[in-house]
Backbone as JSON Lines, residues from 0, in Angstrom:
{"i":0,"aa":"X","n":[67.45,12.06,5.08],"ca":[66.9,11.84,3.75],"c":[65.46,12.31,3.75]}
{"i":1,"aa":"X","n":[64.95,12.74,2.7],"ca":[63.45,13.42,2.48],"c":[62.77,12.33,2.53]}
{"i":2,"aa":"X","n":[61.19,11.96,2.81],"ca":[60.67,11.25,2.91],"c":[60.5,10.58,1.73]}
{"i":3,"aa":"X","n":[60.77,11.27,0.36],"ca":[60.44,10.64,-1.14],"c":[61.83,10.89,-1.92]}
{"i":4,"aa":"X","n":[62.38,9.92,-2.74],"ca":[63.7,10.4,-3.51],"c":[63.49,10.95,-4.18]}
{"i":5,"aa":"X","n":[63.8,11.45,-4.91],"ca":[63.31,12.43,-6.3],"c":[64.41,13.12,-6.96]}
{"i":6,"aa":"X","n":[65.55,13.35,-6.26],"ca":[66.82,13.63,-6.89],"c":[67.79,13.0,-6.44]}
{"i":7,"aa":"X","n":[68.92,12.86,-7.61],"ca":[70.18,12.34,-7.08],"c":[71.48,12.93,-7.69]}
{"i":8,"aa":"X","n":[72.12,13.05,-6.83],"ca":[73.42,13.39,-7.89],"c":[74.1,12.23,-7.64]}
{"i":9,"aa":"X","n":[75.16,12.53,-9.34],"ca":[76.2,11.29,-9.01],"c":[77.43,11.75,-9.64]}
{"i":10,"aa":"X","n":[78.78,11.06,-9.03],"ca":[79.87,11.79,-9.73],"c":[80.34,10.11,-9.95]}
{"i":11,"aa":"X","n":[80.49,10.25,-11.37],"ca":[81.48,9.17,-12.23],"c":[82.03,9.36,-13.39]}
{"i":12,"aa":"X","n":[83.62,9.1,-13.36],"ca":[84.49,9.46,-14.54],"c":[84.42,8.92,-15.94]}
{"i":13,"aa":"X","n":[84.1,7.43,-15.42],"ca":[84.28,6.85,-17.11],"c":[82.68,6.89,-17.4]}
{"i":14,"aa":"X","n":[82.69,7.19,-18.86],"ca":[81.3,7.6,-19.73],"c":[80.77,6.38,-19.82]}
{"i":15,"aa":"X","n":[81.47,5.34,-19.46],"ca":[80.4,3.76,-20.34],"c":[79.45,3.76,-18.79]}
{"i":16,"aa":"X","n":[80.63,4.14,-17.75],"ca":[79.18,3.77,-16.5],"c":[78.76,4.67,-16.29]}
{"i":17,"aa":"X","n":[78.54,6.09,-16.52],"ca":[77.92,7.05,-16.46],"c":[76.62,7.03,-16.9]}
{"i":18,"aa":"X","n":[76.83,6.93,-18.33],"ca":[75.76,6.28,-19.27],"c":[75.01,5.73,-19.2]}
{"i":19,"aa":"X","n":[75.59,4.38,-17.89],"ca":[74.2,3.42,-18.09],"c":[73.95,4.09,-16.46]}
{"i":20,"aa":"X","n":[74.36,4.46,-15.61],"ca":[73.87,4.78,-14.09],"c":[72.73,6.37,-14.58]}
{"i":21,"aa":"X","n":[73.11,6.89,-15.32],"ca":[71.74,8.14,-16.02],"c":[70.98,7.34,-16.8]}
{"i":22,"aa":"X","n":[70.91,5.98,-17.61],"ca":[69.05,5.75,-17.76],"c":[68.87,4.9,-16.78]}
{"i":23,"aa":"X","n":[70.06,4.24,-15.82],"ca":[69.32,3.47,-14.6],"c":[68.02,4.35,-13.81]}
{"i":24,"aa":"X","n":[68.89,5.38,-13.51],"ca":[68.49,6.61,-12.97],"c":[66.92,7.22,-13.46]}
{"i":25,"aa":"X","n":[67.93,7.78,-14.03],"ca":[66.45,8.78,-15.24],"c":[64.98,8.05,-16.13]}
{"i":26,"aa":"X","n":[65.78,7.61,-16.78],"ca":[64.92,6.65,-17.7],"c":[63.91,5.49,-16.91]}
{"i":27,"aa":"X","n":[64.62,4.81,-16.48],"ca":[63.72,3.39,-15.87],"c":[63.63,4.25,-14.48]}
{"i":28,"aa":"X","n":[64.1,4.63,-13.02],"ca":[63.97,4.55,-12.35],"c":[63.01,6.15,-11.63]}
{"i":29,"aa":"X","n":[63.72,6.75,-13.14],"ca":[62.21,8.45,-12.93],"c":[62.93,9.44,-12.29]}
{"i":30,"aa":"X","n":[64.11,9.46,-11.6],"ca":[64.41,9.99,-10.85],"c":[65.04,11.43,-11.89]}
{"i":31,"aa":"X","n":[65.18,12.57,-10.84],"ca":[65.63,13.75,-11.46],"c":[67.6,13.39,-11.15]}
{"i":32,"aa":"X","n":[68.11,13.43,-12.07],"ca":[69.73,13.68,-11.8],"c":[70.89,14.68,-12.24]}
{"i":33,"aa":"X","n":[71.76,15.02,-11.45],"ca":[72.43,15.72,-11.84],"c":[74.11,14.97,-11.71]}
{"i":34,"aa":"X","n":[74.11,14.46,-13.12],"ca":[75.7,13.82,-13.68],"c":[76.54,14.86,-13.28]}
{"i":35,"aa":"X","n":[77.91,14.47,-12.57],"ca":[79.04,14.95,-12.46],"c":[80.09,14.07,-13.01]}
{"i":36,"aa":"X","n":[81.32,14.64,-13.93],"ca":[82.23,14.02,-14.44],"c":[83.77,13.46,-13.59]}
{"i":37,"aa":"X","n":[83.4,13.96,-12.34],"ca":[84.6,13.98,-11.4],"c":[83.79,14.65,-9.97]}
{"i":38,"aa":"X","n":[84.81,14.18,-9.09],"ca":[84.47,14.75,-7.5],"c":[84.5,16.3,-7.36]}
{"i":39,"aa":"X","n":[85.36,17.28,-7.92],"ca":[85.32,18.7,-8.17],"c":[84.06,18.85,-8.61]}
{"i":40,"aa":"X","n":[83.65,18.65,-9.84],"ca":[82.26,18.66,-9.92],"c":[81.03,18.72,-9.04]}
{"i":41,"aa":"X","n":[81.29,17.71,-8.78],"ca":[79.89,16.71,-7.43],"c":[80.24,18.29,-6.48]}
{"i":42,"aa":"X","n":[81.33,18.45,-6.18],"ca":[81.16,19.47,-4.79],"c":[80.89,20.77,-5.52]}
{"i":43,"aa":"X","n":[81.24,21.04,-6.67],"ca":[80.52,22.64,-7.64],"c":[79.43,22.72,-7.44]}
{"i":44,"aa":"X","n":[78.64,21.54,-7.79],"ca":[77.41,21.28,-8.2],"c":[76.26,21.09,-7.02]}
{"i":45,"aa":"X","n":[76.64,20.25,-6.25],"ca":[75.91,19.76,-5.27],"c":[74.56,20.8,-4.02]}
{"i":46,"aa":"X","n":[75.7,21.73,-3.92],"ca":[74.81,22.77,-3.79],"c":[73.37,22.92,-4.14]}
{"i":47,"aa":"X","n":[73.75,23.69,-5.59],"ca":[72.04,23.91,-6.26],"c":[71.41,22.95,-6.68]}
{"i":48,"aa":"X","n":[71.96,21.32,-6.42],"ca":[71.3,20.19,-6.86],"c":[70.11,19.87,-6.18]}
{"i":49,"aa":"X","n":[70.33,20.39,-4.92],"ca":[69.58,19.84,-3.71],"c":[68.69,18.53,-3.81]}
{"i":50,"aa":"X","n":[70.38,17.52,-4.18],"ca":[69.8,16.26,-4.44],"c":[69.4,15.21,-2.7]}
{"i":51,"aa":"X","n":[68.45,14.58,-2.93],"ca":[68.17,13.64,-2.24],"c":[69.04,12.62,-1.62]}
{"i":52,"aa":"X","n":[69.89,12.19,-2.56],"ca":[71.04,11.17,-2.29],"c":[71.77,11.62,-3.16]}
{"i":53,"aa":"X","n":[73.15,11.24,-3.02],"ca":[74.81,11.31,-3.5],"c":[75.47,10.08,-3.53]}
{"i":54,"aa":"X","n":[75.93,10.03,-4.66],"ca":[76.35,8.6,-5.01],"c":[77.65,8.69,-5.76]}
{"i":55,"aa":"X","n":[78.66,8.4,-5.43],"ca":[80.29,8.56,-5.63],"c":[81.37,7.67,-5.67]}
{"i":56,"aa":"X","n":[81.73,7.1,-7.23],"ca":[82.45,6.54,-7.66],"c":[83.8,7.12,-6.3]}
{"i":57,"aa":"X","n":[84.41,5.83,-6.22],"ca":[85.03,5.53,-5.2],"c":[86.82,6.35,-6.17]}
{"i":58,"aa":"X","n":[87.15,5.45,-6.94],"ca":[88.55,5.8,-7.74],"c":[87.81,6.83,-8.94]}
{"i":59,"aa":"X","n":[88.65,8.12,-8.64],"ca":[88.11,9.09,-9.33],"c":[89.23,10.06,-9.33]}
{"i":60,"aa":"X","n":[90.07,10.28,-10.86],"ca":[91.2,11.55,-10.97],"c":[90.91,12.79,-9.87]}
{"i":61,"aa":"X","n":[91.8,13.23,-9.49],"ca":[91.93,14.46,-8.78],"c":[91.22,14.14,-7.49]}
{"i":62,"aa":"X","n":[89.86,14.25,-6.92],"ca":[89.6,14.2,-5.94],"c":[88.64,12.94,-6.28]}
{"i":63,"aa":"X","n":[89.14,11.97,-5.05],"ca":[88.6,10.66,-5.79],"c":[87.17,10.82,-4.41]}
{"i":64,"aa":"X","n":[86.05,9.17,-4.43],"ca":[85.29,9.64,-3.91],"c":[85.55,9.54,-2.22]}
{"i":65,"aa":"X","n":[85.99,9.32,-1.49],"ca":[86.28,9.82,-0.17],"c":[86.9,10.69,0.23]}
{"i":66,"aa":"X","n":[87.68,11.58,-0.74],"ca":[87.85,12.96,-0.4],"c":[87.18,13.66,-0.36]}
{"i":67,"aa":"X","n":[85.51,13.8,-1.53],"ca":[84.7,14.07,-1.88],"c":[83.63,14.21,-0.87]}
{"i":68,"aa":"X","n":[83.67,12.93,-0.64],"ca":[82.62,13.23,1.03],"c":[82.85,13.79,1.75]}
{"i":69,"aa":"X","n":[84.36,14.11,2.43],"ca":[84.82,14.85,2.73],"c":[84.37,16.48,2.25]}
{"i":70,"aa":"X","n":[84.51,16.7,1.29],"ca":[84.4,18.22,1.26],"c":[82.68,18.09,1.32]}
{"i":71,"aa":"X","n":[82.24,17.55,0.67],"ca":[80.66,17.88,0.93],"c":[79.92,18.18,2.44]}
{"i":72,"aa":"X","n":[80.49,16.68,3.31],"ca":[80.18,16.98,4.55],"c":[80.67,18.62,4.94]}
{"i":73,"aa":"X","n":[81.56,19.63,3.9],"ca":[81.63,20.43,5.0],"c":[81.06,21.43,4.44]}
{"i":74,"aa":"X","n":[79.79,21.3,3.59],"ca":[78.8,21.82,2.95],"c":[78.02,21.88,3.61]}
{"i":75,"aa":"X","n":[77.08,23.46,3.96],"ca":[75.8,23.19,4.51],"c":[74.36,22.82,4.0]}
{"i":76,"aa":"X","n":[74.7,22.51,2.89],"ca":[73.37,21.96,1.9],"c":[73.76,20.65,1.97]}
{"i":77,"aa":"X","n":[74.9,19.53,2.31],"ca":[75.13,18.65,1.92],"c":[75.48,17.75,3.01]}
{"i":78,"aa":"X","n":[76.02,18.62,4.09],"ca":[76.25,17.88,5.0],"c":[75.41,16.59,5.89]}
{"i":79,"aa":"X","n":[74.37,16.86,5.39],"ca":[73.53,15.34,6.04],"c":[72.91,14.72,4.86]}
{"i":80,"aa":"X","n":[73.29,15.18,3.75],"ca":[72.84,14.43,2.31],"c":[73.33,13.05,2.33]}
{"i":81,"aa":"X","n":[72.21,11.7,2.65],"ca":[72.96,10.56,2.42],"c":[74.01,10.29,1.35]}
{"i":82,"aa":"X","n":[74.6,9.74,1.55],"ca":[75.92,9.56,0.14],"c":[76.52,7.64,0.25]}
{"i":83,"aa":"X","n":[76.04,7.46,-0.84],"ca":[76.57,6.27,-1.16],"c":[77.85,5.74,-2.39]}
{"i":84,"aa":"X","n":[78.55,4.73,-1.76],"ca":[79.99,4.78,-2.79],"c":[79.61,4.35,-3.79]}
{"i":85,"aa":"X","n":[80.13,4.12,-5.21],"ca":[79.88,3.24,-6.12],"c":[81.27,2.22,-6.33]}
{"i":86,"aa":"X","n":[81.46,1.35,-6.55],"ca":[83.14,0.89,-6.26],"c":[83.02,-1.04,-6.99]}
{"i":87,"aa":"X","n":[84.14,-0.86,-7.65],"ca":[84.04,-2.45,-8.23],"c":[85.04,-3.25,-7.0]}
{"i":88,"aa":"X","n":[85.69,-2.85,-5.99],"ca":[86.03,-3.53,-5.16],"c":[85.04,-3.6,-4.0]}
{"i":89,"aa":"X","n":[84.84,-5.1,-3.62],"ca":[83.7,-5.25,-3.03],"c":[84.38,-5.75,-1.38]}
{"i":90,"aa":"X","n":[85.39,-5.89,-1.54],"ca":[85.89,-6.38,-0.15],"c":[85.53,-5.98,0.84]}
{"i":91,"aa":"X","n":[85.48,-6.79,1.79],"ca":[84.95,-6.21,3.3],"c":[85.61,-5.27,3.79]}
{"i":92,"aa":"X","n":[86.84,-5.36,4.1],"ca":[87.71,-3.8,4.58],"c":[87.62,-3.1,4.36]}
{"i":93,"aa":"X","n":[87.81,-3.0,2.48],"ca":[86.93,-1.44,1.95],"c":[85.86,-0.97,2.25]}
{"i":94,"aa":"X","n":[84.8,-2.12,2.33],"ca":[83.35,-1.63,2.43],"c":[83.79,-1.34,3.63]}
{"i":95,"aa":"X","n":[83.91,-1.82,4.73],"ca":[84.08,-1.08,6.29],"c":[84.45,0.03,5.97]}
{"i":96,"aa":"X","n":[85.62,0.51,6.1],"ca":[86.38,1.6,5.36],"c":[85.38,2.95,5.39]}
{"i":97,"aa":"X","n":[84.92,2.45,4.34],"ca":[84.39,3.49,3.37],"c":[83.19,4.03,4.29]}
{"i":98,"aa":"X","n":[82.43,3.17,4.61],"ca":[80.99,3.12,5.45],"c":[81.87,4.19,6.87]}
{"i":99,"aa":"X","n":[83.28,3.82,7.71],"ca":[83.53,4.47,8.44],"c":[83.61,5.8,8.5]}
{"i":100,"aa":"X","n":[83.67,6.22,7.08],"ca":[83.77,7.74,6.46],"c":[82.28,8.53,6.81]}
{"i":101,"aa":"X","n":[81.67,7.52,6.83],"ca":[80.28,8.29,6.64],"c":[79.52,8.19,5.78]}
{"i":102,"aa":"X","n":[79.83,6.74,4.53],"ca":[78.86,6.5,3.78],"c":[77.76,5.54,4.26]}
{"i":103,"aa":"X","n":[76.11,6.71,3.67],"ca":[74.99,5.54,4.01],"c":[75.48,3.94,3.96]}
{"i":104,"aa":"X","n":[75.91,3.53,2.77],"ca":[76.19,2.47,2.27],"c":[77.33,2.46,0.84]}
{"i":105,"aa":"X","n":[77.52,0.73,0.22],"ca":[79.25,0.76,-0.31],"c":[78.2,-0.08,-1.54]}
């Protein structure tokens, strides 16, 4: 991670939490972002984002978010880009799980 955040990308499907995670983001928190509508996206995009952190709705159509990490890690702009899940299941297994993939954090 860069010593200062300053960008983030994020991939999330439904618009009501999209919505509010871009003025969490943008608005109150300052940060530069680049919204993705799906995991295809996040990995189109991610590239020229040269975001700081990655943050990835967990249940996501087509490539949901741990496939996603998956392809990014095999990005060379992305591959050590921290990446964190976003996920309304909070259970411990999952969170293990998920964290085993290679997320900073769940």
């Amino acid at each position: 991670m860069t010593d200062t955040l300053q960008r983030i990308l994020f991939a999330e499907d439904e618009p009501d939490i999209a919505a509010i995670l871009e003025l969490a983001l943008e608005a109150v928190g300052g940060f530069e972002i680049t919204p993705c509508a799906n995991g295809n996206e996040a990995v189109e995009r991610a590239p020229s984002a040269r975001a700081d952190l990655i943050l990835l709705d967990v249940m996501m159509p087509g490539l949901d978010g741990p496939a996603t990490l998956g392809r990014l890690r095999e990005l060379p702009e992305t591959a050590t880009t921290p990446i964190i899940f976003l996920t309304a299941k909070a259970q411990r297994q999952e969170v293990e799980h998920l964290k085993s993939l290679g997320a900073l954090g769940v």
